[in-house]
N, C-alpha and C positions, 0 to 999 in steps of 0.2 A: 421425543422432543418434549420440552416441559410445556404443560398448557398454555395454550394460547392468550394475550393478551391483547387490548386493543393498543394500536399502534399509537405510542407518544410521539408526539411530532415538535422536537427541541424549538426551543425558539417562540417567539410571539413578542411583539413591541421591538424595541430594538434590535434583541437578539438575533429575530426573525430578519428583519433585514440588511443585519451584519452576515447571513447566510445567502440571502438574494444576492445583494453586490459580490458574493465571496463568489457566487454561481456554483453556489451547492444545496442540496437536498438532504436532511440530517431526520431520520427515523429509528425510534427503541421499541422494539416488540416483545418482549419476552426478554428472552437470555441473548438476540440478537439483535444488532444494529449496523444500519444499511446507508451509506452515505454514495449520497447519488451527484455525481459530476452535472449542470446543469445549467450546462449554455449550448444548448446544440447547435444553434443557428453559429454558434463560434467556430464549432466540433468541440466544446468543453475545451478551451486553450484556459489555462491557467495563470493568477498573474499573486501578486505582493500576497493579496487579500486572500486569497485561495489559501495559499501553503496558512496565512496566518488561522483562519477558519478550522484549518486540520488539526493544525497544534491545539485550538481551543477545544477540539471536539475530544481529542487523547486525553486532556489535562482534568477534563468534567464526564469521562465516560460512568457511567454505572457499575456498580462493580456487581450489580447483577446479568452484566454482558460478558455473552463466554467467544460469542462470533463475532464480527465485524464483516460484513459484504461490502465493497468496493464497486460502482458500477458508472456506469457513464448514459445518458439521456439520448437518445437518437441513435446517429447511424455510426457514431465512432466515440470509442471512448475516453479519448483525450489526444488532440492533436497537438500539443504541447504545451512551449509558452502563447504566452498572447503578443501577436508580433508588435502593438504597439508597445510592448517594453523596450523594443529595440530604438523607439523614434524619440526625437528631443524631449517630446510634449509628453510622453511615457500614458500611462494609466492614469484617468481624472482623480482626483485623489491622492494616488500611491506612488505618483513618481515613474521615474525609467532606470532603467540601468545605467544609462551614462549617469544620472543624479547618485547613483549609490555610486559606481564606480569614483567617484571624488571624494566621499569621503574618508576621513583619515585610516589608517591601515585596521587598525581598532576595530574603530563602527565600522567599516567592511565586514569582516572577519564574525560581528555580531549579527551582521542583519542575514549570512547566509546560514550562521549556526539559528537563526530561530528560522528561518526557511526551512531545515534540514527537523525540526523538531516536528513538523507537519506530517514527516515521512517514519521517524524513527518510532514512534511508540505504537504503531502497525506490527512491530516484531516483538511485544512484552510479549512474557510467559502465560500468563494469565489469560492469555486472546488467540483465536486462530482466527486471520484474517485471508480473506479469500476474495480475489479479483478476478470481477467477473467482465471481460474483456471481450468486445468489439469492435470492427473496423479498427480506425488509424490509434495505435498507441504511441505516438513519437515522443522521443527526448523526455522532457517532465510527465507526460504521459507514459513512456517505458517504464519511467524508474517507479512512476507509482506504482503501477501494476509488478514490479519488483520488489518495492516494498513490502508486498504480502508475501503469506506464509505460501499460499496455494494461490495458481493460476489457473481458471476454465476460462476454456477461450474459445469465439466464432470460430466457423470454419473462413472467415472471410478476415481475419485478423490480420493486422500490417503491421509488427512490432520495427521500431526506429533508433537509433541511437543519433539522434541529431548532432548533440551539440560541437563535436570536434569538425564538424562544416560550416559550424557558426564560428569558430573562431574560440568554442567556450570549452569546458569542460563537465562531463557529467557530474554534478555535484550533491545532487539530489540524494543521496545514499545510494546510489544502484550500482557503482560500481564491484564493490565487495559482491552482491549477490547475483551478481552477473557472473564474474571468476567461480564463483561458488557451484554457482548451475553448470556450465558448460566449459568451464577450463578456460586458462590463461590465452591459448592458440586462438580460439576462436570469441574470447572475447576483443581481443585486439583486433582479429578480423571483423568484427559486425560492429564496436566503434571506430575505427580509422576507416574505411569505407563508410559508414553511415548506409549501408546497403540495408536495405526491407528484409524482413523475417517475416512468411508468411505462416500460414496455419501449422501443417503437415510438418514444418522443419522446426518450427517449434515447438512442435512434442519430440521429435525427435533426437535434440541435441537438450533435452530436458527444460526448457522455458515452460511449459505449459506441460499438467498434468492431464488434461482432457479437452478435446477438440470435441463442440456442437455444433448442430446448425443453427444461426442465430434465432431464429425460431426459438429454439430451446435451452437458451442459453439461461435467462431466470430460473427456472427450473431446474434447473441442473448445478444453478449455485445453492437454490434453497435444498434439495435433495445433500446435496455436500454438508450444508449447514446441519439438517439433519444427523444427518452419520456423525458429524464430530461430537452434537450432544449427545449421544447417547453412551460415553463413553463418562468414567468418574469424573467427577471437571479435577479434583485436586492432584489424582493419578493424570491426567492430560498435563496438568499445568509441571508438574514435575516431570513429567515425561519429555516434555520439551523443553524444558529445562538442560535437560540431561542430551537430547540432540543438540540443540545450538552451541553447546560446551563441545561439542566432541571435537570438531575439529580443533580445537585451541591445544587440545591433551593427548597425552598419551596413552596406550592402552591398560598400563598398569593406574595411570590417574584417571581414566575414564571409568576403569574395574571399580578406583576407590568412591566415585563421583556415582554407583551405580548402588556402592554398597551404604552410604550415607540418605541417598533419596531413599531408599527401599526400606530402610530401619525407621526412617519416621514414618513413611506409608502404614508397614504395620504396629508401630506403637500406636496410630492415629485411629485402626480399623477395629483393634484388639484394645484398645484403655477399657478398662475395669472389667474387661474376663475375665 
């Protein structure tokens, strides 16, 4: 791991409490950065301000951050949305979902693509992001913890697929890396049930790459965070590169997609031998 640095703590004056309201935690240490879900007394339920927070934190990340950790403050790590989006009077500030819901098809259409942009740049090449997951992950809580690259999870973890019992649809980005994980069959089954995924089954239908005890659950994201630096970061960054492509391709285009990475690797290792 590259030397240690003391921990920047984003934000301060406004910033700082565009992050409070957002009910997040935003820390840069080195080459990693650590955004901490941060309403416990909620369970970290999510609302407008959150997804907005995310997207500002992707759009101003450092480009000396090679990790990103995901985690949630107390005993669960996001129990979803925040149910007052569902009520007339919605979120102080932010509105409710019936107020978007009226908007013309357009501004719809807008306000859930910048929602979606909170979750989407958790997957650039350039980043291994790794959610470190407790207690209740439901609905907008699942799909974050989908959003990342790597999943460590409690052994006391409750993954959710809420929203087709709300009447909604996942929309969050998790649907794709849900199909991706565990196939078509059973993703249909764990969203049209909305049924609990506990620890054990989900390592073993692939949601989760390793089960702790919560106890051990920091640690074992910072030990991961570990292992990923110690690898080239630009060789990483290509190298993932070249998995997130593959299923798109073929294997005679994935051969070509393997022989184009690899020739700038060594033109870049080898310049002026």
């Amino acid at each position: 791991m590259a030397e240690a640095e003391a921990p920047e703590r984003r934000g301060g004056g406004t910033e700082e409490i565009a992050f409070e309201e957002a009910g997040l935690r935003y820390e840069v240490d080195g080459e990693i950065a650590t955004i901490t879900l941060n309403r416990p007394g909620k369970r970290n339920a999510q609302t407008f301000a959150t997804w907005s927070a995310l997207a500002g934190i992707g759009e101003n990340l450092p480009e000396r951050v090679r990790v990103v950790v995901v985690k949630g403050e107390g005993p669960s790590f996001s129990a979803g949305i925040d149910l007052r989006m569902f009520t007339p009077e919605g979120v102080p500030g932010q509105g409710s979902f019936g107020s978007v819901a009226r908007q013309d098809s357009d501004s719809l259409d807008r306000r859930i693509e910048q929602a979606q942009q909170g979750f989407l740049w958790l997957r650039r090449p350039e980043i291994v992001s790794i959610a470190a997951v407790q207690g209740h992950a439901i609905g907008a809580g699942f799909q974050l913890a989908l959003a990342c690259d790597l999943r460590i999870v409690a052994d006391d973890v409750r993954f959710c697929m809420k929203e087709p019992a709300l009447g909604l649809v996942p929309d969050l980005t998790g649907t794709k890396p849900l199909v991706e994980l565990v196939g078509l069959a059973k993703a249909i089954d764990l969203c049209l049930t909305a049924r609990v995924v506990e620890a054990q089954e989900a390592y073993r239908i692939g949601l989760a790459e390793q089960v702790v005890a919560p106890a051990e659950l920091a640690r074992a994201a910072h030990d991961k965070a570990a292992q990923l630096l110690s690898t080239n970061r630009d060789a990483a960054v290509a190298t993932k590169r070249l998995l997130q492509g593959a299923r798109l391709r073929t294997l005679e285009e994935q051969s070509a997609a393997e022989r184009t990475e690899q020739a700038a690797r060594l033109r870049a290792l080898f310049a002026g031998s």
